[in-house]
C-alpha positions, 0 to 999 in steps of 0.5 A, a space after each residue: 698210439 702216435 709215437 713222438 721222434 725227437 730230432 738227433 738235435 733235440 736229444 743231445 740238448 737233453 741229454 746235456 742238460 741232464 748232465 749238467 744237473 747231475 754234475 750239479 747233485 755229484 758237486 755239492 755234496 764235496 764242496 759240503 764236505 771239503 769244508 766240512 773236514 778242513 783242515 785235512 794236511 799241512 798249512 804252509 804260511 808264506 813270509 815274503 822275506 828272510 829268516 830272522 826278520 820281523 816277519 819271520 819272527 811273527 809267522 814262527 810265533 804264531 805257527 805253534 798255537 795255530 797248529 794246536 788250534 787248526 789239528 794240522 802241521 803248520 809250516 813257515 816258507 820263506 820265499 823273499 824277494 823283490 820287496 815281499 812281492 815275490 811271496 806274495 803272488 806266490 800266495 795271490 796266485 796259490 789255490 784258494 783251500 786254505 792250505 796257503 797263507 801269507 804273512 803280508 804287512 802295511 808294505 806288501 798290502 798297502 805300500 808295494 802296488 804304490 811304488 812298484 809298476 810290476 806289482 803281478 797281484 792286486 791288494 785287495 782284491 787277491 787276498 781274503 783278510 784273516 787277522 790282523 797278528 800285531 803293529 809295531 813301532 819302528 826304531 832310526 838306528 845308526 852305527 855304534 861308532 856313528 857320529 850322529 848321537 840325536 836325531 837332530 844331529 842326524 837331521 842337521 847333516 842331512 839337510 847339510 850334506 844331502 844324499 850322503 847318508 846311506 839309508 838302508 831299506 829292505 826293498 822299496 816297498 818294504 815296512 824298513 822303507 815305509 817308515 823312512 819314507 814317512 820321516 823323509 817326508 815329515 823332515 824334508 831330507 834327501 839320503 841315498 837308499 841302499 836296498 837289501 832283501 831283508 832287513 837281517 842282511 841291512 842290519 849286518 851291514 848297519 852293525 858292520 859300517 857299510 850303511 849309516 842308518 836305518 829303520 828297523 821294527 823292534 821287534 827285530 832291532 832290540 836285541 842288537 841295540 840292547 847288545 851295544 851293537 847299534 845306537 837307536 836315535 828314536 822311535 816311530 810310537 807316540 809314546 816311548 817304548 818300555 824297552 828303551 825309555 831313554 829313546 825319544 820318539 819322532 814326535 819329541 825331537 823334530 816331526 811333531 804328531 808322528 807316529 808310525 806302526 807298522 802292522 802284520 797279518 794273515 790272508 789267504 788267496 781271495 775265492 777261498 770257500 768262505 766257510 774255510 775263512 771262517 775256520 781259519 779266522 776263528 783259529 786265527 784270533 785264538 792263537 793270537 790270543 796265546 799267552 806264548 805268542 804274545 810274549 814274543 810279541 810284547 818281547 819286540 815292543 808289538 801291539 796285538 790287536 784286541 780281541 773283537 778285531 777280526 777279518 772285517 777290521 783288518 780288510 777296512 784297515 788295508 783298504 784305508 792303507 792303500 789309499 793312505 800310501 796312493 797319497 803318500 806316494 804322490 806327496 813325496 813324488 814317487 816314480 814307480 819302479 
């Protein structure tokens, strides 16, 4: 029989084929298999701001039920910063099994790639969309010892005495900033902005006179107005809150139309194995519709989302905000930081 030489070229190109198939086999099987035990150890939620803010509030809600639903730890990290950017590419930058989550709103998504140049994550396109948790109305909030006891009154100085207001915000980019940029916008008004990394640390400052104003979630603001600390001027809703019917809405007193809700909601980092995402949303949409996190919800005047809105919603309501803040930005002639 003639016998066949393969050249020493030959054989390795076989040889690497041979283990390229094999690592092909050796590889589905775990990919199969670490989806098919997920969640397998603690699920860290990242806020990209301090504790006892808004988002706080919502990511500490939320980590019980989703716990029980998901059979793992669920732990919340505060990591804020730079106006919620400093968390989010923590999360953008993270390994994509589900194990990292970020708490991320209309400013981090939506608002941040618009007014900051350093923005090191991209929105959409670093982060898989989970669910939307809930939208709130805001709340222009002054001193108690104020001068100012109506929005008009408040407008009227403005626009008589511009940049002497003290607005304070928590970070360009932040939901605080989002909605006084919206009503600077509407009334035409110049303020100087004062910059925190959070709103907890602005309220301490509106509370103690070192700032004249500011816009707030109630979900945060409400029991510092309910104690007589702070006066609410109006709110950013279309229709008054239950919580403060004496409180008229922007749309009442000078920007007819207005109406503002600030949103929040999960995601993940993008290339996360979809099967996970589907695990993770369904948990997701479960725990949202936790009569406990929903109290805490309805508590702070926040609107939970119906059931049917799931990931596809809430990636068509980040990719519209985008869009609506690269508008907004241009309108109001924001230079990016």
């Amino acid at each position: 029989m003639k016998k066949t030489f393969l050249s020493s070229a030959r054989r390795r190109q076989i040889l690497l084929a041979w283990a390229a198939a094999a690592s092909i086999f050796a590889l589905a099987p775990a990919t199969a298999s670490a989806a098919a035990d997920y969640p397998r150890q603690q699920i860290t939620i990242v806020v990209p701001f301090p504790p006892g803010g808004p988002f706080d509030i919502i990511a500490r809600a939320l980590s019980t039920p989703l716990a029980a639903k998901l059979g793992q730890p669920v732990v919340v990290e505060n990591r804020p910063g730079a106006s919620g950017m400093i968390g989010a590419t923590r999360v953008a930058r993270a390994a994509p099994d589900g194990y990292t989550l970020l708490l991320g709103s209309s400013g981090t998504q939506a608002l941040n790639p618009n007014v900051f140049s350093g923005v090191q994550y991209k929105s959409p396109d670093d982060f898989a969309p989970l669910a939307e948790l809930a939208r709130a109305p805001s709340i222009l909030m002054v001193g108690k010892a104020s001068p100012f006891k109506t929005v008009g009154d408040f407008i009227d100085y403005m626009s008589k005495n511009p940049g002497e207001i003290n607005l304070g915000n928590a970070g360009a980019g932040s939901v605080s900033n989002q909605a006084a940029m919206t009503f600077l916008a509407s009334v035409g008004g110049k303020v100087t902005a004062v910059s925190y990394k959070g709103t907890a640390p602005a309220l301490v400052d509106l509370i103690g006179g070192q700032i004249d104003a500011l816009f707030d979630t109630a979900v945060q603001a409400l029991p510092h107005i309910k104690g007589d600390r702070v006066r609410a001027l109006a709110v950013t809703s279309a229709d008054r809150i239950a919580s403060l019917p004496n409180v008229p809405t922007l749309n009442e007193t000078c920007c007819k139309g207005a109406e503002l809700l600030i949103w929040y909601g999960l995601l993940a980092p993008a290339k996360t194995p979809k099967d996970v995402i589907g695990i993770l949303t369904r948990a997701v949409l479960e725990a949202r519709s936790d009569p406990q996190f929903q109290a805490v919800m309805r508590a702070g005047e926040a609107i939970v989302p119906s059931p049917s809105e799931g990931a596809a919603e809430f990636a068509a309501k980040i990719n519209r905000d985008v869009v609506l803040f690269e508008e907004l930005a241009r309108k109001a002639g924001v230079v990016k930081q």
